[in-house]
Phi, psi and omega in degrees: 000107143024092149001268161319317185298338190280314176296317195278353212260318208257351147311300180303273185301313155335293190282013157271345149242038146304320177278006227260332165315310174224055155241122185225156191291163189274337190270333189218025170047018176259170181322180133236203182194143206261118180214143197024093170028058150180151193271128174229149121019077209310320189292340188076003198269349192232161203163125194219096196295134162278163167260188182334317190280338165103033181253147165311096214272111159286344193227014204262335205261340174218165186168151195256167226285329182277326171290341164292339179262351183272342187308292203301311186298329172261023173261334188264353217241314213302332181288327166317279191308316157336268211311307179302341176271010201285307194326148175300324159328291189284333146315317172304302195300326194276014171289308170335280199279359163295341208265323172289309181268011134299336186277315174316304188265324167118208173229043157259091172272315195056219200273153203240165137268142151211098166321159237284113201307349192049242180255039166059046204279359146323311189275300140018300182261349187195042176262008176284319215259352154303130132318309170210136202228109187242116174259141211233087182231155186270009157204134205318311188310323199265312161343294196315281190295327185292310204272351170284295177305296212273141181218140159202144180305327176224077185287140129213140167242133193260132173238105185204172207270146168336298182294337140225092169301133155309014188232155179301143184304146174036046182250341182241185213225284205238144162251130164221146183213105167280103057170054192256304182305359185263355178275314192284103143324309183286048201287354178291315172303308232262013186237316168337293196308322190287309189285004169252351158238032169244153177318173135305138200042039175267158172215154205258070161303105199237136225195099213211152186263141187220145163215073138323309187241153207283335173304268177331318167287353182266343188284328184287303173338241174005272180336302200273339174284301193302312189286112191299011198242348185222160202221090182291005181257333150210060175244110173231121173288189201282148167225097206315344174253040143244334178289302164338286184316298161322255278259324204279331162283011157230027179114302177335067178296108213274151193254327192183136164239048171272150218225128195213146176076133185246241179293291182320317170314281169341289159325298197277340218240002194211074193278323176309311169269316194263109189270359171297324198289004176264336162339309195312339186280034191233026152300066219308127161072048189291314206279324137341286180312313175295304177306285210290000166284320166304316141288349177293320162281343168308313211276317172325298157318331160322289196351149150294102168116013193208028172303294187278018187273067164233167165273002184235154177228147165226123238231135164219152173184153196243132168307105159307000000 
């Protein structure tokens, strides 16, 4: 290693023990304290090695059986997944629902979470109104780039599983999960999880692919099967009367459900399976076409009889 590689290696960990204030271990919930590039125990009994990147691996030595096929599958994946959201298309639609769950959470973050965070697209839309902004994904590969692409002063990214966060009880002010929770089985751990470290009256902003209607769900069935980017043995979007109840039997008083992307969705939104739909961006004036597919679908959604039919749902609820 380098000079330079050393120096930039001990920056990286440096800012990680900014955060040493509400990091905690996932197995026995005591402190941690950083000693020769690893977070340990006052006890010794626990040790958690940072890699190359100064990020913390919480998860490398344990970790529960559905995050273990999502590591290996999104370790394998994070360049692929990137690349499919690169498109003008897809960038346009996802402006859209970016702009709707901003209206949702506002800019009072204070310090933030986002669970698994990818390619840290929380921070993106809303690491100007963080205090402190921390992203918790299970697999390094997608950490590695996001934290290469990303600068915020005051960052860290963890790599641990949703189902036991590294972090102190009641420490945070906002949870955000951008299409995270359709990876987690265990949505019950992992909203427990959620409502056990955010303040009283912290809040929880969730951005989740939902099949309310049925149409769509027999189509995600196929889609999920077909799609080299997804993993149908443990992957399920959302369905409210299984999400609502949850959130509200851990504390979580759910606030809004609301359900976006239609027709427009489908089109613009799934370059991984329809491969055609990657053309599009050879398209004169895509990005147009696109925003008005996106309100053609707002307005679809109006209809009668068709609040929860969109695909995607974007959700708030509060800690009591």
């Amino acid at each position: 290693m380098t000079t330079v590689e050393s120096s930039a290696q001990l920056s990286l960990q440096s800012r990680t023990d900014g955060f040493l204030d509400v990091l905690r271990c996932p197995l026995s919930g005591q402190r941690l304290l950083h000693i020769q590039g690893a977070l340990m125990t006052a006890d010794g009994k626990h040790r958690y090695r940072l890699d190359e990147y100064g990020i913390p691996l919480f998860a490398e030595d344990f970790l529960s059986a559905a995050a273990s096929v999502q590591r290996l599958h999104y370790n394998k994946i994070a360049r692929a997944y990137t690349a499919n959201l690169g498109y003008p298309h897809t960038q346009e639609y996802l402006e859209y629902l970016d702009g709707v769950t901003s209206q949702v959470l506002g800019t009072d973050v204070g310090t933030m979470v986002e669970l698994c965070c990818g390619r840290g697209e929380a921070l993106i839309l809303f690491g100007k109104c963080a205090n402190r902004y921390i992203g918790v994904d299970i697999s390094e590969s997608m950490l590695h780039a996001t934290q290469e692409s990303l600068h915020h002063p005051n960052a860290a990214f963890l790599q641990a599983d949703a189902t036991r966060v590294p972090l102190a009880a009641d420490s945070v002010d906002t949870v955000v999960m951008l299409g995270g929770i359709h990876h987690v089985p265990d949505r019950a751990q992992l909203f427990k999880e959620i409502a056990r470290i955010l303040k009283p009256g912290g809040r929880f902003v969730y951005r989740e692919p939902v099949s309310d209607f049925l149409l769509w769900r027999g189509l995600r069935g196929i889609i999920y099967r077909l799609s080299p980017m997804l993993n149908h043995e443990t992957e399920r979007p959302l369905l409210y009367e299984e999400t609502v109840p949850l959130l509200e039997q851990v504390g979580l008083r759910s606030l809004r459900y609301d359900t976006y992307g239609f027709i427009g969705f489908c089109v613009f939104m799934n370059s991984d399976v329809l491969l055609f739909n990657r053309l599009f961006r050879f398209v004169p004036g895509i990005r147009a076409i696109t925003r008005a597919s996106a309100r053609l679908d707002d307005m679809l959604l109006k209809l009668p009889g068709l609040k929860r039919a969109g695909l995607q749902v974007v959700g708030l609820a509060e800690k009591h």
